[in-house]
C-alpha positions as CSV (number, residue, x, y, z in Angstrom):
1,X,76.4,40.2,69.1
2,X,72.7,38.9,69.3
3,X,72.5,38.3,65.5
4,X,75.9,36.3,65.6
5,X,74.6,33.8,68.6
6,X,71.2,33.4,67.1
7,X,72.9,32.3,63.7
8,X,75.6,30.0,65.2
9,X,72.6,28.1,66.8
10,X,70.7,28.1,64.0
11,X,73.5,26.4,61.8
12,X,73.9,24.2,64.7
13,X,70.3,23.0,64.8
14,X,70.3,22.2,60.6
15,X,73.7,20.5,61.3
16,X,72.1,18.1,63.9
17,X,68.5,17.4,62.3
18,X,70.6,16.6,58.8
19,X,72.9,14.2,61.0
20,X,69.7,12.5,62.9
21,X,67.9,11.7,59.7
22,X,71.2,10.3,58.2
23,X,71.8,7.9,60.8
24,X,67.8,6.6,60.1
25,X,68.2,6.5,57.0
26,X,71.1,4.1,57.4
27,X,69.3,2.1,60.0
28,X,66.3,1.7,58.0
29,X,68.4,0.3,54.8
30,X,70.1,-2.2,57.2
31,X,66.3,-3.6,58.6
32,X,65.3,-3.8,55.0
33,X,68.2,-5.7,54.0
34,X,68.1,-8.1,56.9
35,X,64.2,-8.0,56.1
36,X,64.8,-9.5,52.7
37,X,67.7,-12.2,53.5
38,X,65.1,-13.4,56.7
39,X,62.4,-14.3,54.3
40,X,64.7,-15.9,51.7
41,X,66.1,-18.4,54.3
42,X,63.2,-20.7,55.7
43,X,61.1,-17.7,57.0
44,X,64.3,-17.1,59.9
45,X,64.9,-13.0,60.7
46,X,67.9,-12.1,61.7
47,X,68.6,-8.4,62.7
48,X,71.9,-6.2,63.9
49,X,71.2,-4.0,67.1
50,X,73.8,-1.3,66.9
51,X,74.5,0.6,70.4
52,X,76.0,3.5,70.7
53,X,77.7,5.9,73.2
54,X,76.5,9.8,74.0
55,X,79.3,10.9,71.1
56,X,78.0,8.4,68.4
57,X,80.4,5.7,68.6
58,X,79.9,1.9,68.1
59,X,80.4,0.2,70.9
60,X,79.6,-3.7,70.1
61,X,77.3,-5.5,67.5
62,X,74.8,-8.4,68.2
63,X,73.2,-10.4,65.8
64,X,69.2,-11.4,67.0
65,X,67.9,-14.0,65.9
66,X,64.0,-15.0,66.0
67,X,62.1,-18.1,64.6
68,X,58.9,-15.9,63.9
69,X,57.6,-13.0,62.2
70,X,56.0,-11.0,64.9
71,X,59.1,-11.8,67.3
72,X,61.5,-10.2,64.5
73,X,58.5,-7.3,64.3
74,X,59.0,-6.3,68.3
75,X,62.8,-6.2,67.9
76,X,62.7,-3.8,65.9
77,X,60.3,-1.6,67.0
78,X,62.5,-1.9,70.7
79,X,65.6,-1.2,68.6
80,X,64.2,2.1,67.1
81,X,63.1,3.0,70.6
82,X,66.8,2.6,72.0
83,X,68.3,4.6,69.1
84,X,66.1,7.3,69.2
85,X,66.1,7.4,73.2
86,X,70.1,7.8,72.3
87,X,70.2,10.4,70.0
88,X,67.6,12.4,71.8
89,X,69.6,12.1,74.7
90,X,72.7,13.0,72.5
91,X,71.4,16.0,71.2
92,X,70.0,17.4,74.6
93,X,73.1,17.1,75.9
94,X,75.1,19.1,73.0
95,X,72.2,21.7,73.0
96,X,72.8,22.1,76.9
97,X,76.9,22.0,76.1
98,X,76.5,25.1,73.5
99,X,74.0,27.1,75.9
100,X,76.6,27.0,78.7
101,X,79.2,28.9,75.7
102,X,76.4,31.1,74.9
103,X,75.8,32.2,78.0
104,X,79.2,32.8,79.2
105,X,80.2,34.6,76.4
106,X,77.1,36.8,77.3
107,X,78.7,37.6,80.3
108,X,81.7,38.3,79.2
109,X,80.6,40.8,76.5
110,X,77.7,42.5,77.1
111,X,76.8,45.6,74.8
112,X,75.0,48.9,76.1
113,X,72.7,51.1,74.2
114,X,72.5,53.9,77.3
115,X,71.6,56.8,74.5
116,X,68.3,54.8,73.6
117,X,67.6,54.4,77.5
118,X,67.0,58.2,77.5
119,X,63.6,60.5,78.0
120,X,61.9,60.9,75.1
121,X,62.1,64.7,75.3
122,X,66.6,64.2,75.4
123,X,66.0,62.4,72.4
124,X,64.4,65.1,70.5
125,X,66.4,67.7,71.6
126,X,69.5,65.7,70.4
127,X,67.4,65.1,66.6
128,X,66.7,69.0,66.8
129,X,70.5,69.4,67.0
130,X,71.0,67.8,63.4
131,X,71.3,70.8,60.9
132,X,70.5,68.5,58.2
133,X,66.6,66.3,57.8
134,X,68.2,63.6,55.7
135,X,70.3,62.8,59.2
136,X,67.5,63.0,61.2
137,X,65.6,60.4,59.3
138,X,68.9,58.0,59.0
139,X,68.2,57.7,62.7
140,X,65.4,55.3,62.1
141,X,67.8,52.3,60.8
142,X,69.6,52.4,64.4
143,X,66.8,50.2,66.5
144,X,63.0,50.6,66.8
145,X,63.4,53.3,69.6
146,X,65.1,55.8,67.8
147,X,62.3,54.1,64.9
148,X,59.5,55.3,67.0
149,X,60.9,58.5,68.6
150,X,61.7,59.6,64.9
151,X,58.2,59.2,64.0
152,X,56.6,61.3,67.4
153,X,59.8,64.0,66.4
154,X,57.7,66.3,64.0
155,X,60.0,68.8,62.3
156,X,59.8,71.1,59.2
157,X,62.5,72.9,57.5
158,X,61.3,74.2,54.3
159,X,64.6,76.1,52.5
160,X,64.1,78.1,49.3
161,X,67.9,78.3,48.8
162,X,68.3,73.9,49.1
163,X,64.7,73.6,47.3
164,X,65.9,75.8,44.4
165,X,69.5,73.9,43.8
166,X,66.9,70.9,43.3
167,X,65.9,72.0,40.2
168,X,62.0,74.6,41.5
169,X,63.2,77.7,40.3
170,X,59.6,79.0,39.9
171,X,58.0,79.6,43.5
172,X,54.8,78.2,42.5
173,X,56.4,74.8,42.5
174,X,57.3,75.9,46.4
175,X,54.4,76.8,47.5
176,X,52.9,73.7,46.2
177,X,55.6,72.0,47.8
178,X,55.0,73.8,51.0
179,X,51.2,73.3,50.9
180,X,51.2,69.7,50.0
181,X,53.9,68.9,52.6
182,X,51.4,70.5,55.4
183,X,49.0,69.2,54.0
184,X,49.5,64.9,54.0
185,X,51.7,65.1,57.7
186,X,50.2,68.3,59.8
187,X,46.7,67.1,60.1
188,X,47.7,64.2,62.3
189,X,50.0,66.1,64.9
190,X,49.3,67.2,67.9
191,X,52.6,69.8,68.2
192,X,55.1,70.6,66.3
193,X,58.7,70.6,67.6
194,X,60.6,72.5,65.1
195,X,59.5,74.9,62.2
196,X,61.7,76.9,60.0
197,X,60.8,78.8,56.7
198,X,63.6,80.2,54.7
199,X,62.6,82.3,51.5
200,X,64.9,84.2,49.4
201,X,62.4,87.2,48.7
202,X,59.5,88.7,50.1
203,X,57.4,88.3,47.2
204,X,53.2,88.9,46.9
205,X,53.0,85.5,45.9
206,X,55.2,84.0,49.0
207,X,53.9,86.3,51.6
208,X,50.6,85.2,51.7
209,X,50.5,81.7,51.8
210,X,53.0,82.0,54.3
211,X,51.1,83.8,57.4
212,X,48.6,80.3,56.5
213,X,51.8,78.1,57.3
214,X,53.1,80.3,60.2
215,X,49.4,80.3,61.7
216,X,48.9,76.4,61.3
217,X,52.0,75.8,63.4
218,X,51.0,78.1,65.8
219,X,47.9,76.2,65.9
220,X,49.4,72.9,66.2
221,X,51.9,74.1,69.5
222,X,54.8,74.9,67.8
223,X,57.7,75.3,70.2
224,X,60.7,76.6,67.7
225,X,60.0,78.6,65.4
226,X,62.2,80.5,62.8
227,X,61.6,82.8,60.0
228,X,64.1,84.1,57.8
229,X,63.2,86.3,54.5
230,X,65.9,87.7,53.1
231,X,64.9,91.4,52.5
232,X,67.3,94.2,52.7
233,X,64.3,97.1,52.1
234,X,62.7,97.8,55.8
235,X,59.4,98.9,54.0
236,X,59.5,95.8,52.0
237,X,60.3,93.1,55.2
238,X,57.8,90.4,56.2
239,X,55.3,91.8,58.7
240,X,55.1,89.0,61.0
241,X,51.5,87.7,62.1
242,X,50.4,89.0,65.8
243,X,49.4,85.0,66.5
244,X,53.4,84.8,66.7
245,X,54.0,87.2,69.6
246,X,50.9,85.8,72.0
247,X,51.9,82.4,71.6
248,X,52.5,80.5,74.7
249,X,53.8,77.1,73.5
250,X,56.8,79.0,71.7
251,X,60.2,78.3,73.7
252,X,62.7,79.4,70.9
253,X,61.9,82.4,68.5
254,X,63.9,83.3,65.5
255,X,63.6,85.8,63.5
256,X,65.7,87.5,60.4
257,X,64.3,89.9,58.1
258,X,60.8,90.4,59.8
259,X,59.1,93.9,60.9
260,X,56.7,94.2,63.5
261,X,53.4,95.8,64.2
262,X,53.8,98.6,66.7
263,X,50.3,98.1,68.4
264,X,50.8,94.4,68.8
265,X,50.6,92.3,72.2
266,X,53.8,90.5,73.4
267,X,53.2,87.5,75.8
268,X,55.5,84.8,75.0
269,X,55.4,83.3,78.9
270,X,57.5,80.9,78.1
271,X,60.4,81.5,75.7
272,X,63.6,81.4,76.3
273,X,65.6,82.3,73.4
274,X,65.1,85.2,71.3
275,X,67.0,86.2,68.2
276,X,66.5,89.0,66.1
277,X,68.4,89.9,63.0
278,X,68.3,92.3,60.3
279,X,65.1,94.3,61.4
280,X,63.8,97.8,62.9
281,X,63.3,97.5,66.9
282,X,62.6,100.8,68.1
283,X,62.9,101.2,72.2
284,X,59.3,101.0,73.1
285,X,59.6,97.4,71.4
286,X,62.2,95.7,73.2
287,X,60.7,97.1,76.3
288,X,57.6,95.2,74.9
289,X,59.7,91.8,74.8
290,X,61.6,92.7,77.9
291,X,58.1,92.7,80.1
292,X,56.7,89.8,77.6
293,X,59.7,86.8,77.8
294,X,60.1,87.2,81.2
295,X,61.4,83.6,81.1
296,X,64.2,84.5,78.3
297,X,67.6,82.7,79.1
298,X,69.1,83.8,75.4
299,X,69.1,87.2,73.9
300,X,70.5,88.3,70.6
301,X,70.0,91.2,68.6
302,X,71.8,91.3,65.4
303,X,72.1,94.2,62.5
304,X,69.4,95.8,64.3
305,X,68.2,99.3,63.7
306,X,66.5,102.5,65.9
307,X,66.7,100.7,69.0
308,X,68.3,103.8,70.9
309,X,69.1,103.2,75.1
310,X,69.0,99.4,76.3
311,X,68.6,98.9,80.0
312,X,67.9,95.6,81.4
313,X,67.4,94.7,85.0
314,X,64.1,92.6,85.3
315,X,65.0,89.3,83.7
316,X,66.4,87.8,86.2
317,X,67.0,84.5,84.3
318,X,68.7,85.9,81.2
319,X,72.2,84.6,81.0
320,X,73.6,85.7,77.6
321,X,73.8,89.2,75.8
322,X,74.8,89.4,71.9
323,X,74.3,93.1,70.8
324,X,76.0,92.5,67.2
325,X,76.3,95.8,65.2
326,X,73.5,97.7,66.4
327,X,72.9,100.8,64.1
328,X,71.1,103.7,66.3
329,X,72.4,102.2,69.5
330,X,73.3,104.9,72.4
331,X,73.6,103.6,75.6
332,X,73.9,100.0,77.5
333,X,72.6,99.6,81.2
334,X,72.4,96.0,82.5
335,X,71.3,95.2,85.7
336,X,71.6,91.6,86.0
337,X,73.2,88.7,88.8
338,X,72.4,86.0,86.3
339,X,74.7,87.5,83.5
340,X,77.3,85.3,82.3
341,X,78.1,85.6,78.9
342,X,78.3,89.4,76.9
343,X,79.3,90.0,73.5
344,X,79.1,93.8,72.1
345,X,80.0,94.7,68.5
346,X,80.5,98.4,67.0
347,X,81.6,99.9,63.8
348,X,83.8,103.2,64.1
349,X,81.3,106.0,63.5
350,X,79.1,104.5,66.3
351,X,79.7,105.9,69.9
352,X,77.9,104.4,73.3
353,X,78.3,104.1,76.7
354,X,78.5,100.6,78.9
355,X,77.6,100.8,82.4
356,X,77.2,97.0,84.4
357,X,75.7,97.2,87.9
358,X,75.9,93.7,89.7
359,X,77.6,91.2,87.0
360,X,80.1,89.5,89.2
361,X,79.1,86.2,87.8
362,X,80.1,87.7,84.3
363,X,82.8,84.2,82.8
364,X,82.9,85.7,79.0
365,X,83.0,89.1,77.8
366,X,83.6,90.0,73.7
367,X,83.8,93.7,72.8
368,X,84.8,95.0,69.3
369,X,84.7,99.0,70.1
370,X,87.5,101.1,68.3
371,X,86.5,104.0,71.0
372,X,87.3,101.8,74.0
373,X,89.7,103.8,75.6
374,X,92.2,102.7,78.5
375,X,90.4,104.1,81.4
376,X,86.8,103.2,80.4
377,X,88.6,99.1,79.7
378,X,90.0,99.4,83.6
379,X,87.1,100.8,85.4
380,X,85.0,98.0,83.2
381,X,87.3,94.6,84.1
382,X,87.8,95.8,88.2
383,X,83.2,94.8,88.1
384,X,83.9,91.0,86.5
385,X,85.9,89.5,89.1
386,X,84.7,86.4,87.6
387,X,85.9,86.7,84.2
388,X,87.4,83.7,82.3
389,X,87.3,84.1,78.7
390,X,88.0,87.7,77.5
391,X,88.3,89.0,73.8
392,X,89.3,92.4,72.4
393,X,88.7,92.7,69.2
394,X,89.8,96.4,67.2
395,X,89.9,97.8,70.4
396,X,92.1,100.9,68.4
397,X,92.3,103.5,71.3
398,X,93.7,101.3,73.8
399,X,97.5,101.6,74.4
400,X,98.1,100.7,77.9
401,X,95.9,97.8,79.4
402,X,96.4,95.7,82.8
403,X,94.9,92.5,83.3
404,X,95.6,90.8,87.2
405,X,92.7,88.1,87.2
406,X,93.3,84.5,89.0
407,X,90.3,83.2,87.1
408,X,91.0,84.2,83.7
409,X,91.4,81.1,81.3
410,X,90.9,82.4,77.7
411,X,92.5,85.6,76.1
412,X,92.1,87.0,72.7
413,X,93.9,89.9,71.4
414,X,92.9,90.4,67.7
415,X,93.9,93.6,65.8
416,X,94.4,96.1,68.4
417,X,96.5,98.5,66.2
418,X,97.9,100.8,68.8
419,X,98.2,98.6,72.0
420,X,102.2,98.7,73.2
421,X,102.1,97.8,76.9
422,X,100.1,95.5,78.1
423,X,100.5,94.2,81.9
424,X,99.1,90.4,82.1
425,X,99.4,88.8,85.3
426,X,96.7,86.0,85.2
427,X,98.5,82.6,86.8
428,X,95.7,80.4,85.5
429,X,95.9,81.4,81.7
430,X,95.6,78.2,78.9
431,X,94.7,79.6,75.9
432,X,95.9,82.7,74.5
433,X,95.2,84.2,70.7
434,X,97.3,87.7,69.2
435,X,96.1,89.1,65.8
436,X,98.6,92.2,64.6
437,X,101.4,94.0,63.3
438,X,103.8,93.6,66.4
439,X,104.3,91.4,69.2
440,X,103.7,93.9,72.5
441,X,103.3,90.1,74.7
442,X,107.1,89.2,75.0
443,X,107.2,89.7,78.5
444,X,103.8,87.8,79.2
445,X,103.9,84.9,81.6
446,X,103.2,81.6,79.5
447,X,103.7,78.9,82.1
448,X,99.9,77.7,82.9
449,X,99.6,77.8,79.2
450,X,98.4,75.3,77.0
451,X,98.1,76.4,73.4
452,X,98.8,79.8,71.9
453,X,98.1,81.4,68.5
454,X,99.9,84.4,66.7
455,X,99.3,85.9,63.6
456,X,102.0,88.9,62.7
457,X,101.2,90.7,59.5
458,X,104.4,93.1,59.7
459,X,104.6,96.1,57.2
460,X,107.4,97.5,58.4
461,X,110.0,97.0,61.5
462,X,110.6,93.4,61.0
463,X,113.6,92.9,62.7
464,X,112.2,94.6,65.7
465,X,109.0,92.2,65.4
466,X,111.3,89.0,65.2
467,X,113.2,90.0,68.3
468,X,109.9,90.4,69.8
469,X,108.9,86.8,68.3
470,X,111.3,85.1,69.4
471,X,112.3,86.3,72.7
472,X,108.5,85.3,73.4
473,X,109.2,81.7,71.7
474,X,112.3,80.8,74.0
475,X,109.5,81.1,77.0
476,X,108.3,77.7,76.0
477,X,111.4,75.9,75.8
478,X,111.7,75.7,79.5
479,X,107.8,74.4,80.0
480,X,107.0,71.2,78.4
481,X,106.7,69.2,75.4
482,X,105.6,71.8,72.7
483,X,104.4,71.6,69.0
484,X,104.8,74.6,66.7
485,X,102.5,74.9,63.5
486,X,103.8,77.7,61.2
487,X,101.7,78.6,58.1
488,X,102.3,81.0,55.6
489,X,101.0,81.3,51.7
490,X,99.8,77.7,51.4
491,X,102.6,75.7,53.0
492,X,102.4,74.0,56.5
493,X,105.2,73.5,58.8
494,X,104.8,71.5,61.7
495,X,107.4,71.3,64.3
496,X,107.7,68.1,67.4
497,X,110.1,70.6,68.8
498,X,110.8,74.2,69.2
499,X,113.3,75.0,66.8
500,X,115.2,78.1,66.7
501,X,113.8,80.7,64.1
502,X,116.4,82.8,62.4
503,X,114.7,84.9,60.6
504,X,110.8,85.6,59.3
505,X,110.1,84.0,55.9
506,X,107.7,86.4,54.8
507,X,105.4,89.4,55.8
508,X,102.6,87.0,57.1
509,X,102.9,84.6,59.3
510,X,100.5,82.9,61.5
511,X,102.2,80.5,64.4
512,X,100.5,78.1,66.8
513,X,101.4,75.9,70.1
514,X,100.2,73.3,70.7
515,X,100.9,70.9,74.0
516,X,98.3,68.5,73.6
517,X,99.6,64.9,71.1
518,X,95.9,64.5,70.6
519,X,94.7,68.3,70.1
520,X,97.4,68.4,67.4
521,X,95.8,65.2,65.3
522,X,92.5,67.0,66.1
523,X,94.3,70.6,64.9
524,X,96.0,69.0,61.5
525,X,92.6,67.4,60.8
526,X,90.9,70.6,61.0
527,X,93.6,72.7,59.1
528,X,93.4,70.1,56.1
529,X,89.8,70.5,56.2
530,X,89.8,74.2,56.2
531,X,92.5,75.7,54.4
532,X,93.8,72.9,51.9
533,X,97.4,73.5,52.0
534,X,100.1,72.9,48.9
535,X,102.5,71.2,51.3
536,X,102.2,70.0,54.7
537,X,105.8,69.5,56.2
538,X,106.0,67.2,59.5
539,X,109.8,67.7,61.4
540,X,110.1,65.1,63.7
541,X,111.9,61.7,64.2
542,X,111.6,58.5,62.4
543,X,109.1,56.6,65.3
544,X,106.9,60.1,65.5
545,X,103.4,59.3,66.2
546,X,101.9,62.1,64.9
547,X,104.2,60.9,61.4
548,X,102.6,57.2,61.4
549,X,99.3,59.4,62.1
550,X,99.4,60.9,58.6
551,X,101.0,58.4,56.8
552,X,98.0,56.5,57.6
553,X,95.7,59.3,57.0
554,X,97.1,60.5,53.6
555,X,99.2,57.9,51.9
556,X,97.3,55.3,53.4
557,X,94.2,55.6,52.1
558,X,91.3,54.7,50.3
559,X,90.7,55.5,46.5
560,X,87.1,56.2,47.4
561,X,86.9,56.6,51.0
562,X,83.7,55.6,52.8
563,X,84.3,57.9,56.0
564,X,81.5,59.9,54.9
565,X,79.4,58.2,53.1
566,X,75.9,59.3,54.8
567,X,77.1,62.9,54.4
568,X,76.3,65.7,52.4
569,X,79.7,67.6,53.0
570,X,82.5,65.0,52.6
571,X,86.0,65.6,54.5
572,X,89.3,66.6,52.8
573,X,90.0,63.0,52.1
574,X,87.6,62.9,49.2
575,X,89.1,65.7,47.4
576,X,92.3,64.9,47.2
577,X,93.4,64.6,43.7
578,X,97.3,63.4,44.1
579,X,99.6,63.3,47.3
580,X,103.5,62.7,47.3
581,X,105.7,62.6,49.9
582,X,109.7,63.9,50.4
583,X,111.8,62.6,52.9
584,X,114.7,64.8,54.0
585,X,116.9,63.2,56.8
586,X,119.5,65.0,58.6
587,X,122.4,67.1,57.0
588,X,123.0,69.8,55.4
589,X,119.7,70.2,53.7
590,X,118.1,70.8,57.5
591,X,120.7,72.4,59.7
592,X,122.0,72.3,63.4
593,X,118.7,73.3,65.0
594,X,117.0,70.0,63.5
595,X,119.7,67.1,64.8
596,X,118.6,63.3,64.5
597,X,115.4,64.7,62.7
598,X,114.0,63.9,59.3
599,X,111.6,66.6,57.4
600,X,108.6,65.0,55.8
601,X,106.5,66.7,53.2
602,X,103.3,66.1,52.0
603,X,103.0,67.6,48.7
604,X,98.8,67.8,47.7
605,X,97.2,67.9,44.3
606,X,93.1,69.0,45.2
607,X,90.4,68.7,43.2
């Protein structure tokens, strides 16, 4: 908006000193003139005073007449003065015209930069966010804020995986990358905000050099750090350097592939986010990090190995648990008000007990425990009387569950082979998610609800399962405007409204509702981008918004669309090869159940 006024009043400005010097020019020939006919007729001068009005205009002419030299001389001189004292006054008053339009068209639009208003420490928290650096230095174009705050943002991602794509297969050309990257930008920081080393293999030559780059940004404050070696060998994993578990500065640790020295010291007094993945924690060391972080807010342990009991009572700030996998784990004690979020993971062959003492605040539990019987689930729900979002995932040994919660939001059901009679009384559901063979949910109450997803994947009883399906389906009919997205082998139906479903049209299925107009654009966007369908069918009316949606979308678009232009992975747009589109009104072709509808089908051709 700036740029635009400062470039009308520049134009202006060239447009008026082009029109002042015209108007001398024209004033000047005229005197000369009249100059040269005075001194061929007996030494007489005779001159033509023009006056004008404030827009330019001649008003009258007067011819002045002197019998001397010096008298014609001060005429003129007094008739520059007036015309100059006109346009002077002429211009001020056009100048003063076009800052009065400037200045209400100010005030009438008026543009906000509130991002660029914030902290300093919001703004690089927001650049730490950005997965990739390339974004993180397109910052810099926005305005000299985000200009500066890019440069006191010190970051260092150094990726083995992108660096070898980029043509350094050897790691001698990484470590001299490495080395001479530290080398020309570290010295001159004060702290580092971000540091993250990626190699591929814990190789002599890597390992080495690398406890001198984890030690320098230790030295230089480092406050995330993460250090991934991929490694499946315990004997052969990175021993990470003491330095890193007695630094103070460090508020996010990260850790995949590392092994630990069993005599070290652990005071990290102010982090507040440890992950560990893919290593050998044995109980006397996470009783090391439990009485070292006591600060920690986030705790994940991830394809861990020997760690044996957990019990957890004295971080009282900790407010999510991911136990993911956990070889050698036996039992779980947690002790904790500020609990909020748990997620626990097991395989088959693993058994171990969960016991919570004081969780009420407890909004989202995840458990994937195929010896998670019906009992143990009961006595476990009565202690979260909080609970909002609940998962079960290959939950095998329950059969009979019963949920009565007034504050549960989010439910997820996925793959619970022999579960046939679940009770769900939860008034304030909205999103609900089923994964299996049958459909045990017919009689579930689906009023508060807002979107549902079902994926049947029936080997055998299929007429059973559709009566199932559909007796659940007609429960939406009666409770709003819904939207039903059936996909199966490639092809994409999308419904406007609830049709009635004969039969199943294959052995897979997966079914969605959706009440939301705009969570479906969002949904179609998404599904495009994920799965790349062969067809994407739309059965709605003519005036459909959702149909003028992706006609705009698909058929109208560019040949080389610059939606993603400044991005490394492009949307589904850029890899579409050839679309066509078939119309099928109403008749014969769609039946009863789709009256004063039309069928429109997106057939795609990807790349």
């Amino acid at each position: 908006m700036f740029s635009k006024t400062k470039r009308l009043m520049n134009d202006n400005r060239s447009k008026r000193k082009r029109s002042v010097k015209k108007l001398l020019m024209i004033n000047r020939k005229k005197l000369k003139a009249e100059r040269a006919a005075g001194l061929g007729s007996s030494g007489e001068c005779s001159r033509e005073l023009v006056k004008q009005n404030v827009d330019g205009v001649v008003r009258d002419c007067q011819t002045l007449i002197s019998g001397s030299c010096k008298k014609r001389v001060s005429v003129n001189r007094k008739s520059k003065r007036k015309i100059s004292s006109v346009l002077r006054k002429t211009i001020r008053s056009r100048k003063k015209r076009k800052m009065e339009k400037i200045d209400k068209i100010e005030e009438i639009v008026e543009p906000m930069d509130r991002i660029s208003e914030l902290p300093e420490p919001i703004l690089h928290h927001i650049l730490s966010l950005l997965r990739c650096p390339k974004d993180v230095t397109r910052t810099t174009v926005w305005s000299k804020k985000w200009r500066s705050t890019w440069a006191s943002f010190f970051s260092f991602d150094f990726d083995q995986k992108k660096f070898k794509t980029s043509g350094g297969k050897h790691p001698d050309k990484f470590i001299t990358f490495v080395e001479n990257s530290l080398a020309t930008k570290l010295e001159a920081m004060h702290s580092i905000q971000k540091f993250k080393i990626l190699l591929l293999k814990a190789s002599i030559k890597l390992i080495h050099p690398m406890k001198d780059w984890i030690n320098a940004a230790i030295n230089k404050n480092v406050k995330e750090l993460e250090v991934h070696v991929e490694e499946n060998s315990l004997k052969r994993q990175y021993l990470l350097p003491n330095i890193v578990l007695t630094s103070t500065n460090l508020t996010s640790l990260r850790l995949y592939g590392c092994r630990f020295d069993n005599n070290a010291t652990i005071n990290l007094c102010n982090l507040k986010e440890l992950s560990i993945k893919n290593a050998y924690v044995n109980g006397d060391l996470i009783n090391n990090f439990i009485q070292g972080c006591p600060l920690v807010e986030d705790l994940r342990l991830i394809h861990c190995k020997g760690i044996g009991p957990l019990h957890i009572s004295s971080l009282h700030k900790l407010h999510t648990i991911q136990l993911h996998e956990c070889h050698g784990l036996k039992s779980i004690n947690i002790e904790l008000t500020s609990l909020v979020s748990f997620m626990y993971w097991m395989k088959d062959q693993w058994i171990c007990g969960l016991n919570f003492v004081g969780c009420e605040n407890l909004k989202a539990l995840s458990i994937k425990d195929p010896h998670l019987a019906d009992e143990m689930f009961q006595d476990l729900i009565m202690k979260f009387p909080n609970l909002e979002k609940l998962v079960l995932r290959e939950c095998n040994s329950l059969e009979q569950i019963m949920i009565l919660s007034k504050t549960l939001r989010e439910l997820s059901v996925i793959r619970c082979k022999d579960l046939k009679v679940p009770l769900i009384d939860a008034p304030n559901l909205s999103a609900f998610e089923f994964s299996g063979e049958r459909m045990p949910f017919s009689h579930m109450n689906v009023s508060a609800l807002n979107e549902a997803k079902l994926h049947l994947k029936t080997k055998k009883n299929r007429i059973e399962v559709f009566r199932e399906l559909k007796h659940f389906l007609q429960k939406f009919e009666k409770n709003g405007d819904w939207k039903l997205i059936a996909s199966s082998n490639k092809n994409i139906t999308i419904h406007e409204e609830l049709p009635k479903i004969r039969h199943l049209s294959s052995n897979e299925i997966k079914l969605e509702l959706i009440k939301s107009p705009t969570k479906l654009k969002d949904f179609v966007d998404n599904l495009l981008r994920m799965s790349r369908p062969n067809t994407l069918s739309l059965v709605s009316s003519s005036c459909s918004e959702l149909l003028k949606f992706l006609n705009e979308k698909i058929m109208s678009r560019e040949k080389y669309p610059k939606c993603c232009t400044y991005y490394l992975k492009k949307c589904w747009l850029h890899y579409i090869k050839d679309v066509s589109m078939v119309v099928l009104f109403e008749g014969a072709e769609l039946g009863d159940a789709y009256h004063n509808l039309q069928q429109t089908t997106f057939n795609f051709n990807w790349q």
